[in-house]
C-alpha positions as CSV (number, residue, x, y, z in Angstrom):
1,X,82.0,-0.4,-31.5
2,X,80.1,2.8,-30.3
3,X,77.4,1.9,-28.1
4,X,74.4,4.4,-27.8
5,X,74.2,5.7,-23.9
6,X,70.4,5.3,-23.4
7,X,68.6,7.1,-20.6
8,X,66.1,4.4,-19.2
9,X,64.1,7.3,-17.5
10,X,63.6,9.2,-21.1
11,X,60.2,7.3,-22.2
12,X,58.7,3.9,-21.4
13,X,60.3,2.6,-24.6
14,X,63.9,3.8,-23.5
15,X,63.5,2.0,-20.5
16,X,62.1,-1.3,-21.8
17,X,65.0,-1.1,-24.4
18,X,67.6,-0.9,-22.0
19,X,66.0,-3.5,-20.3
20,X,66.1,-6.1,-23.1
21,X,70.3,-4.9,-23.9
22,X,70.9,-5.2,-19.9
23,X,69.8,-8.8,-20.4
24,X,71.4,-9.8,-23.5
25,X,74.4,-8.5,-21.8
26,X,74.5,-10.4,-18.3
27,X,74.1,-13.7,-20.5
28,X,77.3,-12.6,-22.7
29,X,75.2,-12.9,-26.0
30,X,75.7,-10.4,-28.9
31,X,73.2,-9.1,-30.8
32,X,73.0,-11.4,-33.4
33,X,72.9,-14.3,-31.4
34,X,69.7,-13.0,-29.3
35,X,68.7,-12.3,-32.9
36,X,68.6,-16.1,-33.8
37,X,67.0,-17.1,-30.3
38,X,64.1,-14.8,-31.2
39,X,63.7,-14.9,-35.2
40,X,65.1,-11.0,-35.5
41,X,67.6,-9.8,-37.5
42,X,70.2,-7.6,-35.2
43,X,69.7,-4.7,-36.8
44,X,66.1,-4.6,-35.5
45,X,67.0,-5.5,-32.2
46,X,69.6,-2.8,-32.2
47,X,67.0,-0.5,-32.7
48,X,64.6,-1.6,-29.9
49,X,67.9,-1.2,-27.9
50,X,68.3,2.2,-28.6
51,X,64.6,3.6,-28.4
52,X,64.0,3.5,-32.1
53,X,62.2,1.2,-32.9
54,X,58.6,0.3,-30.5
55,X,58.5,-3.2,-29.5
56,X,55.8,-5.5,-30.9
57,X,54.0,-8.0,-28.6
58,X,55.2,-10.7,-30.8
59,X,58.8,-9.2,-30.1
60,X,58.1,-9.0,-26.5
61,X,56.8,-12.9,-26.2
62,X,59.9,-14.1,-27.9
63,X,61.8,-12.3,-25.5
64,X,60.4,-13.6,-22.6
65,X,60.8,-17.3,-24.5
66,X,64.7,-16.3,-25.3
67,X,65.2,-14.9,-21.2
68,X,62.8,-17.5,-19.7
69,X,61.3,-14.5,-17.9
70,X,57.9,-15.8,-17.7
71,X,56.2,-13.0,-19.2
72,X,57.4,-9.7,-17.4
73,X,58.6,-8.4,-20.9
74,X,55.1,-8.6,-22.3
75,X,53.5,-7.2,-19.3
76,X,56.2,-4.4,-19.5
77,X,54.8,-4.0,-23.1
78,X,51.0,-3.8,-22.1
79,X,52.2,-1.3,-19.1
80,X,53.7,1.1,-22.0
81,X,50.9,1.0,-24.5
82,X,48.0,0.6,-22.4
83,X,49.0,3.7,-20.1
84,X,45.8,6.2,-21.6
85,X,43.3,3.3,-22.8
86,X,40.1,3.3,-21.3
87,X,39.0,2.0,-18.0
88,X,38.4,-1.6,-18.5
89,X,40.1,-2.2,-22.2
90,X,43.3,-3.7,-21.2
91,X,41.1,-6.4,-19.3
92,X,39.2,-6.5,-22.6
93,X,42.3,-7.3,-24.4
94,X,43.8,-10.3,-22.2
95,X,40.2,-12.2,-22.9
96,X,40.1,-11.3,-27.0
97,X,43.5,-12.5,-27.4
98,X,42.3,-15.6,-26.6
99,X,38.7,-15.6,-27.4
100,X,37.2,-18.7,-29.5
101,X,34.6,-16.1,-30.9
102,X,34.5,-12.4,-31.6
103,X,31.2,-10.4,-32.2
104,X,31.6,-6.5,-33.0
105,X,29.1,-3.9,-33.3
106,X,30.2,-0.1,-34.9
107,X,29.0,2.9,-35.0
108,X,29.8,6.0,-37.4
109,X,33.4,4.2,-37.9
110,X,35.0,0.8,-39.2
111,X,35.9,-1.4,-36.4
112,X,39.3,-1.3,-35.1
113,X,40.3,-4.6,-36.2
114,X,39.6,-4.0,-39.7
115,X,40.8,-0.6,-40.1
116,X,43.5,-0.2,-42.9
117,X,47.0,1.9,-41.1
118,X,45.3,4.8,-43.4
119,X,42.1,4.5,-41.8
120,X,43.5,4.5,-38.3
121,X,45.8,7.1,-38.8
122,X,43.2,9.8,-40.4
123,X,41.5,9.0,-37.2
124,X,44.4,9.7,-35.0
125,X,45.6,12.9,-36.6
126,X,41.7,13.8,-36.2
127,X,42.2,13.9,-32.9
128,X,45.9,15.5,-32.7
129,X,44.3,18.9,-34.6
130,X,41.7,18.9,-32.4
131,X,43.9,19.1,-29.2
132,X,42.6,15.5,-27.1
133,X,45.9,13.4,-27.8
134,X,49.3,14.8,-28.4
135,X,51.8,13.9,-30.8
136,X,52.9,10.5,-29.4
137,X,49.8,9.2,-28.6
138,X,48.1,9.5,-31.8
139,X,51.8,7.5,-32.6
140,X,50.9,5.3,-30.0
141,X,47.2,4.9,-31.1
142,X,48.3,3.6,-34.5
143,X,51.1,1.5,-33.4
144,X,49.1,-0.5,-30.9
145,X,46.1,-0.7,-33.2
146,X,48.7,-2.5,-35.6
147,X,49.9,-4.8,-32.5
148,X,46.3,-5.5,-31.5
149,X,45.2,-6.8,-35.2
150,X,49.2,-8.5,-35.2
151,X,48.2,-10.5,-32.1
152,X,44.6,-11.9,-34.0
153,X,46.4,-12.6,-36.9
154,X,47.5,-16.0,-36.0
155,X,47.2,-19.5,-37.4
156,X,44.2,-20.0,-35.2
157,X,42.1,-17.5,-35.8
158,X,39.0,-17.0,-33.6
159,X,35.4,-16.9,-35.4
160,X,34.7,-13.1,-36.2
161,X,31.3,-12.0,-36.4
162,X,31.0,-7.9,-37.3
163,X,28.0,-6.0,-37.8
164,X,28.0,-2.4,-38.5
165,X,25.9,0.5,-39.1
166,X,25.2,2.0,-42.6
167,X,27.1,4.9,-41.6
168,X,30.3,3.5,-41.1
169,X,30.5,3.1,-44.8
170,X,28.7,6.1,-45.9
171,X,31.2,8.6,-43.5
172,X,34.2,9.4,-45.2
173,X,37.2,9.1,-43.2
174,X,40.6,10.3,-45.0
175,X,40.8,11.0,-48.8
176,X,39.0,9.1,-51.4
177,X,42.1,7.2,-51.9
178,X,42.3,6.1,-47.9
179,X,38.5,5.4,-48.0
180,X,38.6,3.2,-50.7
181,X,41.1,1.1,-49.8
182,X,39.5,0.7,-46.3
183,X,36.2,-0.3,-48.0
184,X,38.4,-2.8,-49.9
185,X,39.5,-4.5,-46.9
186,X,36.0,-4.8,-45.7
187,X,35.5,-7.1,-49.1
188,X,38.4,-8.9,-48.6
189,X,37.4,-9.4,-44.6
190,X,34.3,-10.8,-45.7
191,X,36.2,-13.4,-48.1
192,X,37.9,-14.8,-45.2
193,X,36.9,-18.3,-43.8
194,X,35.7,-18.0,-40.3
195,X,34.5,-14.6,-41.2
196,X,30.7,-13.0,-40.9
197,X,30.3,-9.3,-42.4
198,X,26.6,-7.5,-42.1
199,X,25.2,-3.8,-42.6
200,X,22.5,-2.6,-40.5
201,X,21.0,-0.3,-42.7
202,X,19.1,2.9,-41.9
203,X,15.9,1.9,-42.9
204,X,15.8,-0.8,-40.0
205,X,15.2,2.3,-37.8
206,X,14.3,1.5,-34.3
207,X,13.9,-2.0,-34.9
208,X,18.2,-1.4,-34.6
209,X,18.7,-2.9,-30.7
210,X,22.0,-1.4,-30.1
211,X,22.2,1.9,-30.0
212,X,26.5,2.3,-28.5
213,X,29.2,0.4,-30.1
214,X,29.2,-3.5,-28.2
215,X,32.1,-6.3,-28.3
216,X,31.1,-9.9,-27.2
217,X,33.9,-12.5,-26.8
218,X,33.1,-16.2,-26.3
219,X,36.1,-17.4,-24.7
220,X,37.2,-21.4,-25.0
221,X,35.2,-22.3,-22.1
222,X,32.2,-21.3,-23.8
223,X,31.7,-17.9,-21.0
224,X,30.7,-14.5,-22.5
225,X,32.3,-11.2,-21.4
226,X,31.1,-8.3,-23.2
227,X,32.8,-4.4,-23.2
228,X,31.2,-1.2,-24.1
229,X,32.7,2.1,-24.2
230,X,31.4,5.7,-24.0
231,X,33.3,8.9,-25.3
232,X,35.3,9.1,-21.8
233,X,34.7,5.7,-20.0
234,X,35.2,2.2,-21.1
235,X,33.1,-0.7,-19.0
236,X,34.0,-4.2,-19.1
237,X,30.9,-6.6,-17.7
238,X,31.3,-10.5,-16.9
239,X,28.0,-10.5,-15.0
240,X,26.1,-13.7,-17.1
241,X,22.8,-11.7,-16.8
242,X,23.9,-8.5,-18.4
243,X,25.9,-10.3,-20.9
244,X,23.4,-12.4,-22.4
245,X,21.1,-10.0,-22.6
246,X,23.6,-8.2,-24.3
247,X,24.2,-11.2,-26.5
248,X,20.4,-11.3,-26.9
249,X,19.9,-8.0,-28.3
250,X,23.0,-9.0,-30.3
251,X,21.3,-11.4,-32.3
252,X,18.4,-9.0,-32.6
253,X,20.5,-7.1,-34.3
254,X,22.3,-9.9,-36.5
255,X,18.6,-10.8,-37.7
256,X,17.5,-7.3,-38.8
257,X,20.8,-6.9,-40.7
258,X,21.6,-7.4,-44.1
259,X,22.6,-10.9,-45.2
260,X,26.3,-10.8,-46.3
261,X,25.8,-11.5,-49.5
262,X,23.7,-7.7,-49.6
263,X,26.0,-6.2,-47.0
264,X,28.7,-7.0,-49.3
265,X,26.7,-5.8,-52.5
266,X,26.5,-1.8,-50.7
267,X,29.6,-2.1,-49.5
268,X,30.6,-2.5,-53.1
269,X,28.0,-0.4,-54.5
270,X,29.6,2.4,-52.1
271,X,33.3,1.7,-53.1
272,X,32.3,3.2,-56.8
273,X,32.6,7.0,-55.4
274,X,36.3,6.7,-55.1
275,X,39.1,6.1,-57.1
């Protein structure tokens, strides 16, 4: 059998592939029978192997299950996609990923958990013409958005409370094609149980109390942390004074909102300009 000579010092994903094959190896198990321990077929793992394929955090917590490593091969993961995220929003994500509650707040774009791989990707090839990310970032970007939304979409799923501005829907990102079907997965979002959709249309003006995208998590315990992000700096805060009153202009903004019921009926009113 040829065996692909990987260099572990080519890219973070070369070197967490040779890492998984060194492993497999020093226990004497082949590929198909790490395959079974973890729920992957060989051919995949073959692939993360070799540098072909990125590793998923579900792949990387089955790992550390199959190795009884703890989780070094998931904090290996984070190291590799979190590398250029903002200051504070790998912190972020260790609370949401186990949050009991999550409130959103958008601006100008759909939220990151509910963009479609279209969506996301107009978005990161936006940003690849204009020079701020290279190739394998924007790769990166979409990837790890699709990991992220992966990780939430789990038997229990935390409460999800999303409120965005008018002009998330009204701002055309992509083709008509890629824009419809993103507004269709607002609708379907807004079917789920567990699941609380509202507009904040223009015409609330400057009765609108946010005026930067917000996230609020409620974790099991019942605590609020809360993250905010400008263009170049991201800001987690776990301070119980700023964060309720965070919360509090938060449900300011809930009440101004559209119920779902009308959020639903622009969102739908809006899907009739494409195809």
């Amino acid at each position: 059998m040829n065996i692909k000579e990987l260099d572990p010092d080519s890219s973070p994903q070369a070197a967490f592939g040779a890492r998984l094959r060194r492993m497999r190896e020093e226990r004497g198990w082949s590929q198909d029978e790490l395959g079974i321990r973890m729920g992957y077929s060989s051919t995949h793992l073959s692939s993360v192997e070799t540098g072909r394929k990125r590793p998923t955090l579900r792949l990387t917590r089955r790992a550390d299950v199959a190795f009884g490593t703890g989780d070094q091969f998931e904090r290996e993961w984070r190291e590799m996609t979190q590398g250029a995220l903002l200051e504070g929003f790998p912190e972020y994500l260790e609370y949401e990923a186990r949050a009991a509650e999550v409130r959103l707040y958008e601006i100008g774009i759909i939220p990151g958990l509910l963009q479609t791989p279209e969506y996301a990707r107009c978005l990161a090839d936006s940003a690849l013409r204009r020079g701020a990310i290279t190739p394998e970032q924007a790769d990166e970007r979409v990837a790890f958005l699709a990991e992220r939304q992966e990780a939430l979409a789990q038997p229990r799923l935390p409460m999800m409370l999303v409120v965005m501005d008018e002009s998330c829907i009204r701002r055309q990102v992509g083709g008509p094609g890629a824009m419809g079907a993103q507004l269709d997965r607002l609708l379907e979002f807004a079917e789920q149980p567990g699941t609380v959709l509202q507009i904040a249309p223009y015409e609330i003006g400057e009765r609108r109390a946010l005026n930067l995208p917000l996230n609020l998590l409620t974790l099991p315990d019942l605590t609020v942390v809360a993250y905010a992000e400008s263009q170049i700096r991201g800001h987690l805060e776990r301070e119980s004074t700023s964060v309720l009153a965070l919360l509090s202009d938060y449900h300011h903004l809930q009440a101004e909102a559209l119920t779902q019921a009308a959020s639903v009926a622009m969102i739908n009113e809006a899907r009739k300009g494409y195809p």
